[in-house]
N, C-alpha and C positions, 0 to 999 in steps of 0.2 A: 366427313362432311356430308349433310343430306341431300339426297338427290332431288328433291324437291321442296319449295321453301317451306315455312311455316305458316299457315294461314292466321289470321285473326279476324275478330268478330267483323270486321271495318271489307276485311278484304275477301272473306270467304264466298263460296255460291252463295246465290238463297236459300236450295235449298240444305243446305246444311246451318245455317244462323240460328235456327230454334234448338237447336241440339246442340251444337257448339256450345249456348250463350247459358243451357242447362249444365254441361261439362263444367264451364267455369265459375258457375256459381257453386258445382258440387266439390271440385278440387281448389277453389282461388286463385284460378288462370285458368290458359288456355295451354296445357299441356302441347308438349311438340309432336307426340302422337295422334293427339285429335284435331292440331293443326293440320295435320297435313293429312291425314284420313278426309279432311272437310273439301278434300280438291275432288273426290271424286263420292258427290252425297251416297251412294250405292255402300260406298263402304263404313263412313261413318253412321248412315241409319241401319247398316248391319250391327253393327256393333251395338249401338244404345238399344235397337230391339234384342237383340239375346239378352243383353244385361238387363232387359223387364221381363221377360219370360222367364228368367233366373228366380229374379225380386215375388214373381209371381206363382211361381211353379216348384220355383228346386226345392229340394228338403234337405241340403246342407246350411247350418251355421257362417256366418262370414268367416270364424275360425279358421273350418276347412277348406274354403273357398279359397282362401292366402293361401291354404297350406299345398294344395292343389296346383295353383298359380305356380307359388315357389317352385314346388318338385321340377314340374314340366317348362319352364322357365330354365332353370338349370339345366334339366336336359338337354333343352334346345337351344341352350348358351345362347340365350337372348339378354341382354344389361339392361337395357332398357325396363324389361317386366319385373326382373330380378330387384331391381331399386324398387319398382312402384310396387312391388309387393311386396317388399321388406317391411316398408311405410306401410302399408295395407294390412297384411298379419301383426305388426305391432298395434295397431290401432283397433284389432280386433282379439288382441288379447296374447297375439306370443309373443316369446319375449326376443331381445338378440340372440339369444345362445340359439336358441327354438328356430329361428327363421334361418341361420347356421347349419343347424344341423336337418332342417327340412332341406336344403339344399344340398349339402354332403349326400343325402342319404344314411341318415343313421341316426333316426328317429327314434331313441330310447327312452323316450319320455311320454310315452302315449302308441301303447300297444295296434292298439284299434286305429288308429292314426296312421299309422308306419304300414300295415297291411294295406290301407287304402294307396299310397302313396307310391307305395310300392306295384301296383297295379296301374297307377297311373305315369309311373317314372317309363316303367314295361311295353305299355301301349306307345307312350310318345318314342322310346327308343327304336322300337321295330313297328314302326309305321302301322300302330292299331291291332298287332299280332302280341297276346299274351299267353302266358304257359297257363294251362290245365291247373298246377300247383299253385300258380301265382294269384288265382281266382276262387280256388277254391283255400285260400290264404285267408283272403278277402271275407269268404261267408262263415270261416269259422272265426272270425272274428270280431263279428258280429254285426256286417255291414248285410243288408238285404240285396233282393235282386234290382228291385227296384233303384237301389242308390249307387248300385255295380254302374247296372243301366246309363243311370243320369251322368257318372263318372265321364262316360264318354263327351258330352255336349260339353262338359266344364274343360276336360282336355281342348277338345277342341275350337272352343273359343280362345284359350290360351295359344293354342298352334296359330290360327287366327292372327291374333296382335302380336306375336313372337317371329312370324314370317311377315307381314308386314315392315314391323322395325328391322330384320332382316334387308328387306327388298329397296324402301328405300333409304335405310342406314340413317333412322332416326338419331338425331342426336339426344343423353341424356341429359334430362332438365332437372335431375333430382337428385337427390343425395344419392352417390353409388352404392349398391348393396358392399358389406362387405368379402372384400377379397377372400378366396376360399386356400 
């Protein structure tokens, strides 16, 4: 059960209603994570500003950005992210099997993929600590420094909304990923 309710557009602060009422036009509701993200505006305009710096700045694909999500979602056995970016990497091009096995860990379908993933699975398991091998994994395989780099920010906006659904035990709203 959440420890906090679920805001809606009706009920939220103010200042959280312009962002909210953008959420729900971009997913078709008011998701239960950014309901309840909207009790404290600090955290909801965290969120919607990284995901424009992303929009504006990253040099990942949405592809990777699911795949991303996925990895460190599972690592951090969050359900909540796990669903919404099942949904999320399907709608960006992987498939079930793909969003399955980014979560497994056992990325065999996309080399350059699986090295990225693999340093971001690394980072989230030992709290930002990755092996020497696991990064230089990463640049032979054909990711730059640059996107090594930005790795971290996409992690960690995923830690972000993974410890939040954590903390106050979002309910989910969406089809469960599936069972591993």
């Amino acid at each position: 059960m959440p420890r906090i309710p679920v805001h809606t557009l009706d009920s939220a602060p103010e200042e959280s209603q312009v962002e909210l009422k953008a959420l729900r036009a971009q997913f078709g509701k008011v998701l239960n994570i950014f309901g309840e993200m909207a009790h404290a505006p600090i955290v909801l305009q965290s969120y919607v500003a990284l995901q424009q710096v992303f929009d504006d700045y990253g040099t990942f694909d949405a592809r990777t950005r699911e795949a991303i999500a996925l990895a460190v979602g599972n690592a951090d056995e969050c359900a909540y992210c796990q669903a919404a970016h099942t949904a999320g990497g399907k709608a960006a091009g992987l498939t079930g099997d793909q969003t399955i096995a980014i979560r497994r860990g056992t990325v065999d379908f996309d080399a350059k993929l699986a090295a990225l993933l693999a340093l971001a699975r690394e980072y989230t398991l030992n709290v930002g600590h990755v092996q020497d091998a696991t990064w230089q994994a990463a640049l032979d395989a054909g990711w730059a420094d640059e996107q090594l780099t930005e790795l971290s920010a996409h992690v960690t906006v995923n830690l972000f909304t993974n410890y939040f659904n954590h903390f106050v035990d979002t309910e989910v709203d969406l089809p469960a990923a599936p069972v591993l």
